[in-house]
C-alpha positions, 0 to 999 in steps of 0.5 A, a space after each residue: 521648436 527646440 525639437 524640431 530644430 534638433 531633429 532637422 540637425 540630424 538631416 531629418 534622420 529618425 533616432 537609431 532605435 535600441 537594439 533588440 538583445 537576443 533572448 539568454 538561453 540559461 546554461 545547462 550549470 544553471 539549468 541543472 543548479 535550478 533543477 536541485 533547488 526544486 527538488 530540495 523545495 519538493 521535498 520540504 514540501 513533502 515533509 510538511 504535507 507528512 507533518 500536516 497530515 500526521 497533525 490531523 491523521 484522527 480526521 484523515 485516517 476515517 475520511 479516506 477509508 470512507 472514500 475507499 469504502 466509496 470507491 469500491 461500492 461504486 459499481 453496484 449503484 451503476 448496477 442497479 441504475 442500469 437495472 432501472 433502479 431510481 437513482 436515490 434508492 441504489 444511493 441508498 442500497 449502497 449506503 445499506 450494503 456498506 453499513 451493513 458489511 462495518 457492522 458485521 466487522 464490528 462484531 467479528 472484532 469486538 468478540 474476537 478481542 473478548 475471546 482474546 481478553 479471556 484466553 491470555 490469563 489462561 496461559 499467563 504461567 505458561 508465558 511466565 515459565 517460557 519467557 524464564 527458560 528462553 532466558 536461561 537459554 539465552 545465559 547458556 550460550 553466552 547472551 544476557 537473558 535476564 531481560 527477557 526472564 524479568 520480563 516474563 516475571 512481570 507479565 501483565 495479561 491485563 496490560 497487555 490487553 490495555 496496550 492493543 486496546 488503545 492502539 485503537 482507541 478509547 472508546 469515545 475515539 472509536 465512537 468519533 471514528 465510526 461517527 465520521 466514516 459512516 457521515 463521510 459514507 453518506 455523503 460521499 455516497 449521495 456526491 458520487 451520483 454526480 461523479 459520472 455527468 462531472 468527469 464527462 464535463 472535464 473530459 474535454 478540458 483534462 483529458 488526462 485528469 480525468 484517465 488518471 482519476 478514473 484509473 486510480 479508482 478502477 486499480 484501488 477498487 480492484 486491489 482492495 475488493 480482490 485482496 478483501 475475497 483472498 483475505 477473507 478465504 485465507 482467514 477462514 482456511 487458517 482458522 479451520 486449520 488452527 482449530 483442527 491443530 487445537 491452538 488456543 484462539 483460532 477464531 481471533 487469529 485467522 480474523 488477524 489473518 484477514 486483517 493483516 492481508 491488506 498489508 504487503 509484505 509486512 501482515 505475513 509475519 505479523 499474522 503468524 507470530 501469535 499462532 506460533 506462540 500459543 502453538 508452541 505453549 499448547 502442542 510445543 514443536 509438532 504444532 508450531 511446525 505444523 502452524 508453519 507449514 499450513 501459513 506458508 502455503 496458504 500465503 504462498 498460494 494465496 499472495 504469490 500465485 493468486 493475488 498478482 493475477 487477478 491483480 494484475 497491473 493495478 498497483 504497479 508499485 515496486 516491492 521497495 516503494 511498496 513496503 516503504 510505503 507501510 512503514 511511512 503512512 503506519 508512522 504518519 496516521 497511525 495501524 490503520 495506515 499500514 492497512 490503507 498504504 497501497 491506496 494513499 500512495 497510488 493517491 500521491 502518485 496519481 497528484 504527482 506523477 498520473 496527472 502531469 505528461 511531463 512526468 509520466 516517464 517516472 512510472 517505470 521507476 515507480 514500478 509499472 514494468 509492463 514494458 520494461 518487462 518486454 524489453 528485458 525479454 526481448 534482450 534475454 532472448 537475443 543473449 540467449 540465441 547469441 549463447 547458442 550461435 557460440 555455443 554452436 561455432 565452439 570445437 568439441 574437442 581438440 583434434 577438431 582444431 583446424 592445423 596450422 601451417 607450418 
């Protein structure tokens, strides 16, 4: 044949067989320009998740309170399961217990607003008169004051009681809300009796999964239980205190406190501005210092001493991701965002960061100091002891200089 011909004329030798290429080893230029196409595609993909989520934030804001709601009932089903409790009458315990706790908000809120909606008329022309005196103020020291007396001229308490109204709603939305947090609640609440026997199922095919979720519901519980005491505590002192100090509406403003101290760094002094202002219109100076004092130290003591030792490591978030973090989620779904910040971020981290090896080397970025705070002490004692060695080896004075030979 044709072919065996051919083969026989070549002496019976096999066909040289192409030569294998060595595998391309990409160039770091490549490496590092493939690199910053991913981060761009990451970031695009983090905007249209902002805007997906701010899209449909009436439907996420309720269900993700729910699952925190969850999350922090969850030790008193374990409780009672293992006092021999059957399993569907703890579901229902906690359901009950939860419920219970939203209706007693409920209540402290709407009486609260109905305090509040009735307290502004009352001191309408004591707005009125400070607004144009700040304003005359303002003109005497060289700054354009005529916004601030027009707009105390035309001070609505009926418009002002509308605006915060419907930073929560109307009516049928707040009807809406409580419909799908308290559905959620009851679901969610009947899933979770699975939630033990399924991560113990994961547990050998993602470890790390299943660390970093129960790590995150351990650090969310911890945070919000820990700061719904404190705030209920700072609440109920600064209540007492403006009551004791006669500021007009003390009830609605130690329930603002309690609210606002889910928000870091911000609630503070979203908190102390109505105290000050009604302080100011009923006892002026003496009792808006008095207003300060008492809300500085109560912040003080509670946030900066209490707060992060009971805490603890939970967050681990650092002081600028943490009031950026504020300021994105209450812009992205709404007041409610601002008050859940803490939990939806360390949510992202545990998607982006937690769950992955390769990317755990980011948490001291993030803020999880434990060890960047045990090198940095390591290094200030070794720069304090070489300090002392210099200090040590340094001629008290002159005469002690050693001669020079002439």
């Amino acid at each position: 044949m044709r072919w065996t011909k051919r083969r026989s004329s070549a002496g019976g030798r096999e066909p040289a067989q192409p030569a294998v290429s060595e595998p391309v080893v990409p160039s770091e230029e490549s490496t590092r320009e493939h690199r910053n196409a991913f981060i761009l595609a990451g970031i695009g993909g983090a905007v249209l998740a902002a805007f997906g989520i701010a899209a449909i934030g009436s439907i996420f804001a309720p269900v993700f309170f729910a699952l925190v709601l969850t999350i922090c009932a969850h030790p008193l089903r374990e409780t009672l399961e293992r006092r021999g409790v059957p399993r569907g009458l703890a579901t229902g315990s906690v359901i009950v217990a939860v419920f219970m706790l939203l209706l007693v908000f409920g209540y402290a809120t709407l009486v609260a607003f109905g305090q509040f909606g009735a307290l502004l008329p009352q001191y309408a022309p004591q707005i009125q008169e400070f607004a144009a005196d700040l304003g005359a103020w303002l003109s005497s020291v060289g700054i354009n004051g005529d916004p601030v007396a027009q707009a105390g001229a035309n001070f609505d308490p009926a418009a002002l009681v509308d605006f915060i109204g419907g930073l929560f709603g109307s009516l049928a939305g707040i009807v809406s809300v409580l419909v799908i947090i308290f559905t959620m609640l009851l679901l969610m609440a009947m899933d979770a009796a699975f939630l033990p026997t399924l991560l113990g199922q994961m547990q050998p095919y993602r470890p790390l999964a299943v660390s970093a979720l129960s790590s995150y519901a351990s650090n969310v519980r911890r945070y919000m239980v820990v700061t719904a005491l404190l705030g209920l505590a700072q609440g109920l002192i600064n209540w007492f205190a403006l009551a004791l100090l006669g500021v007009p509406g003390a009830f609605i403003w130690g329930l603002l406190a309690f609210i606002c101290s889910f928000i870091p760094n911000v609630g503070y002094f979203i908190a102390i501005i109505p105290p000050i202002v009604f302080g100011a219109l009923e006892g002026g100076w003496p009792t808006v210092i008095a207003v300060i004092v008492v809300y500085g130290i109560v912040n003080a003591g509670v946030q900066s001493v209490v707060q992060p030792r009971v805490v603890g490591n939970a967050v681990s978030l650092s002081q600028t991701i943490t009031f950026f973090s504020v300021l994105f989620w209450a812009i992205v779904i709404g007041p409610i965002g601002a008050i859940l910040a803490i939990p939806l971020t360390l949510l992202v981290r545990l998607l982006l960061v937690d769950s992955h090896p390769s990317m755990l080397w980011m948490r001291p970025i993030l803020g999880d100091l434990v060890e960047t705070k045990q090198i940095m002490a390591v290094s200030d004692a070794e720069l304090k002891a070489a300090r002392r060695v210099r200090k040590a080896g340094r001629p008290s004075a002159p005469d002690e200089l050693p001669a020079t030979e002439g």
